[in-house]
N, C-alpha and C positions, 0 to 999 in steps of 0.2 A: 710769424709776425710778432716781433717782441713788443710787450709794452712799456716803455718807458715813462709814464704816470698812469694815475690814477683816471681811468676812462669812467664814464657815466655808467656804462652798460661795456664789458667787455666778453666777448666769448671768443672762445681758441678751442681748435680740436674738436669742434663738437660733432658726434658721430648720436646719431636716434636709429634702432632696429626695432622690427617691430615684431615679437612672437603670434605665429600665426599655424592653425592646422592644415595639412594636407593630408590627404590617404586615411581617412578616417581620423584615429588621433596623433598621430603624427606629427612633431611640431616639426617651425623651423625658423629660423632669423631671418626676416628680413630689412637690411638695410638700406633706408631710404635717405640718411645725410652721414655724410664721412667728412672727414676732416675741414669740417665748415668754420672761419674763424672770420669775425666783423666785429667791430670797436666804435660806438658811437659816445662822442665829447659833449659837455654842455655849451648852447650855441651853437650846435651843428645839425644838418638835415642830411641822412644818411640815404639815399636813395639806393633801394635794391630792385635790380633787374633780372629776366632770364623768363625762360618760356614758363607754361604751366607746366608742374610737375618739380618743379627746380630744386624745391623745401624753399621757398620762401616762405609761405602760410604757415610751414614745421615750425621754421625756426622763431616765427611768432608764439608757437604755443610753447617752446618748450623754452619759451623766457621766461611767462607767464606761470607754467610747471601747470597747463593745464590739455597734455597729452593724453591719451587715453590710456587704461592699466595698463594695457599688454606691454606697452613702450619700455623702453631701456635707452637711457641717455649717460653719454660717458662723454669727456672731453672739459672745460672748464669755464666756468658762468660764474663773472663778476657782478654787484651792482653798486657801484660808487667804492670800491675798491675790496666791498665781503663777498664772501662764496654765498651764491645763491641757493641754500640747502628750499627743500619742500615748506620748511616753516616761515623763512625768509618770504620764499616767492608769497605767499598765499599773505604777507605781513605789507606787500607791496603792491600786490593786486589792486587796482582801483584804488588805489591812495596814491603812490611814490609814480606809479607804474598804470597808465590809462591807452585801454585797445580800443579804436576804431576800427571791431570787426568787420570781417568781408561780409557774413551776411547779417540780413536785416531783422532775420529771427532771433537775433539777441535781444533786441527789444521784449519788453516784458505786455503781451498782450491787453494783460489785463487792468494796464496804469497809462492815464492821460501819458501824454508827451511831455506835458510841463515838468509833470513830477517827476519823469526818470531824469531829465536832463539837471534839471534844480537839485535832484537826490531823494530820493524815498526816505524818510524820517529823517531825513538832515535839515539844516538852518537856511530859511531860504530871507535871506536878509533882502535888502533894498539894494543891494550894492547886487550879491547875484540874481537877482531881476534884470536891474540895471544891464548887466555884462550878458544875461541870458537875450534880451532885446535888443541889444547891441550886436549877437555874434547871428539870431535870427535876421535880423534884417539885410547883415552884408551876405547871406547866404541864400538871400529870398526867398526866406520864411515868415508868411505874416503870423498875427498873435491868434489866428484863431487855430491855424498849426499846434500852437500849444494845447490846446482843451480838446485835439481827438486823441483814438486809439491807434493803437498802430496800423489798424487794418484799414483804416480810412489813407492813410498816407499811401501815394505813388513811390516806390522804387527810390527813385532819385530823393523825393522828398524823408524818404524813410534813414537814407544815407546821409543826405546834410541832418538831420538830427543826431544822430551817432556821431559825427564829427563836433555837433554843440556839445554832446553830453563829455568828451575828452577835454575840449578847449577849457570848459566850469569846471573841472574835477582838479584845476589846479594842480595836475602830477607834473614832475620832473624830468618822464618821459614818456612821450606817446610814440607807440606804437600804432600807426596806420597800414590797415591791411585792405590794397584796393580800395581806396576811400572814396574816389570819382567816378565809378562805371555809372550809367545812367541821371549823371549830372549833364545838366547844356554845356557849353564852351566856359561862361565868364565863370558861372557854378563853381568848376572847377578851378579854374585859374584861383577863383577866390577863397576857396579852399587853402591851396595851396599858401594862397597873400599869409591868412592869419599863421599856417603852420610854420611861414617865415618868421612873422613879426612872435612868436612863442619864443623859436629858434632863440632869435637876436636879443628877447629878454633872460636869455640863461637856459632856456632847455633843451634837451635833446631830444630830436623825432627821428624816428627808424620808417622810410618811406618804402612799403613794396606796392611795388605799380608795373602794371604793364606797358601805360604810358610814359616812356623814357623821354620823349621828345618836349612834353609837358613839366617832367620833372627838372631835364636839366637846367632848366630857367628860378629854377627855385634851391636844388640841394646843393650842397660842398661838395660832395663825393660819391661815386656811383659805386657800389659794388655788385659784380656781373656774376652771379649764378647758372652752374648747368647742371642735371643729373644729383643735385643733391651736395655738391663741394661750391666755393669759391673759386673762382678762373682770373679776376682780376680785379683790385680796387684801383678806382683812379680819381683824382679831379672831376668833377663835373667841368671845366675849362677844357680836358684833355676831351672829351666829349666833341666841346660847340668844336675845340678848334680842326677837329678833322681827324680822318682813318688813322693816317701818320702818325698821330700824338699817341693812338692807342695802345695795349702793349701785344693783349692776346689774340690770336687768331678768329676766336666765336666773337669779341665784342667787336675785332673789326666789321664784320658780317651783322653784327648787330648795325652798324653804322650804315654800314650800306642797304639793309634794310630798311632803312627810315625812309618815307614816303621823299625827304627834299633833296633823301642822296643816291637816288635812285629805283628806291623800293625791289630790289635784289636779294630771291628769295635762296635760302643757303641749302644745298640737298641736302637729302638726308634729314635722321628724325633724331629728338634727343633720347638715349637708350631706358628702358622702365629700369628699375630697380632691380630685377630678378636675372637681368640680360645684360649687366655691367660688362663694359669690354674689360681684357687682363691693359693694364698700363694706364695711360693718360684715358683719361673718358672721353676726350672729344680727339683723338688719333682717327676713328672710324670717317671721321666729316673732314679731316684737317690736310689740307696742301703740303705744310710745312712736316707732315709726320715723317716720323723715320725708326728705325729698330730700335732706339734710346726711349721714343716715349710708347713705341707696341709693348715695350719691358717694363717699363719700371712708370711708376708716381712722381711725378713734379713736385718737389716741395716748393711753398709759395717766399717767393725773393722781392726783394727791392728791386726796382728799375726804373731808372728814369723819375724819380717824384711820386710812383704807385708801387704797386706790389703784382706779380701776375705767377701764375701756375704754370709755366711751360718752360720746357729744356731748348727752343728753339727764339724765345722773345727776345728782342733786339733793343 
């Protein structure tokens, strides 16, 4: 996938292995994302898809450059057009660059809710009161939400917090990781309203979610993970308007999984990291396979208005 401007956030190539011991000390690599490339714009909601396991979570931490030691990241991480070095990332953490973790334990136990979401020793002006009350309410949270501890907060309620504390943090992109599990229906929806209305003021949000059907009402662009790589970027349009529009094999199956297109479940499992097939990763589940992709890796092409991963897409 070439770039031809200056993307928000661009990444190409990126491959994460993880050093690990067997047999006593014994090391060995293992690689859990290969040639992973996603590009999100300012203005745009980037939805990522794909089962658990896919690196979609990875590839939140290792934007963030907040992997664990053992990790090894190789492949190429933009942010507004510089290379993402360790100094960078950690200069953009929570400033440039705001995660709506997947879990709730990122919360800091020991500080009201007001103050993490206001900021610990930052300016808590009239104006982000103001916007902190305003983004509490569309997410129904009352003000007494604000004066407990984390451990008083339910689940859901603990997650619409961590989404206030990204919205105030004023960054230029957030990264949302599962942001609506244990949210009611509108919760979510609204959720998602503001992550719009951020979008359309100039930002970029990177949406991973397991709820596709919810996303596509809201992002520009789905990108479909499997196994740790990119399989296809496309439109969120190519999405609502049907199987046909789609390019690769798994995201068709993703379609037809969806509870309104039939909830059609695909055999087979996606492979762990340590059990990679030789050739395309999804050959073992795929209709369309044939000796071209048992051999060899798909490089990701244009098609059609998207980009997709397979030597047989149409």
């Amino acid at each position: 996938m070439v770039c031809e401007h200056n993307h928000l956030l661009d990444v190409q190539n990126l491959s994460v292995s993880f050093r690990m011991y067997e047999n006593g000390l014994e090391q060995k690599e293992l690689k859990v994302i290969s040639d992973l490339s996603v590009s999100v714009d300012r203005g745009e909601i980037l939805a990522i898809a794909g089962s658990s396991g896919s690196g979609k979570s990875l590839l939140a931490h290792a934007v963030l450059g907040i992997l664990p030691k053992n990790a090894a990241v190789q492949g190429t991480m933009l942010y507004d057009g510089k290379a993402m070095t360790p100094e960078y990332q950690e200069r953009l953490r929570g400033k440039q660059i705001a995660l709506v973790p997947q879990s709730v334990t990122y919360l800091d136990p020991l500080m009201r809710v007001e103050s993490q979401v206001l900021g610990a020793g930052g300016k808590k002006s009239k104006e982000k009161r103001s916007a902190l009350k305003n983004v509490f309410g569309r997410l129904q949270l009352d003000s007494q939400a604000g004066r407990m501890y984390p451990y008083q907060l339910s689940g859901g309620m603990a997650r619409r917090v961590l989404v206030s504390t990204a919205v105030l943090s004023n960054a230029d992109l957030i990264i949302a990781d599962e942001p609506t599990p244990g949210m009611q229906t509108q919760q979510a929806i609204e959720t998602l309203k503001i992550f719009r209305e951020l979008a359309d003021e100039g930002k970029g949000i990177l949406l991973i979610t397991h709820d596709i059907d919810l996303a596509l009402n809201f992002a520009d662009k789905i990108a479909v993970f499997y196994a740790g790589t990119t399989l296809e970027l496309t439109p969120s349009k190519d999405f609502l308007a049907g199987e046909d529009f789609l390019r690769h094999p798994y995201s068709k199956a993703l379609w037809r999984a969806m509870p309104q297109n039939g909830f059609l479940p695909l055999e087979g499992t996606q492979p762990y990291a340590e059990s990679l097939p030789e050739g395309c990763l999804f050959s073992p589940r795929c209709a369309m396979c044939d000796a071209r992709c048992r051999n060899g890796i798909p490089e990701m092409r244009e098609l059609r208005g998207g980009f997709v991963r397979c030597f047989n897409a149409t």
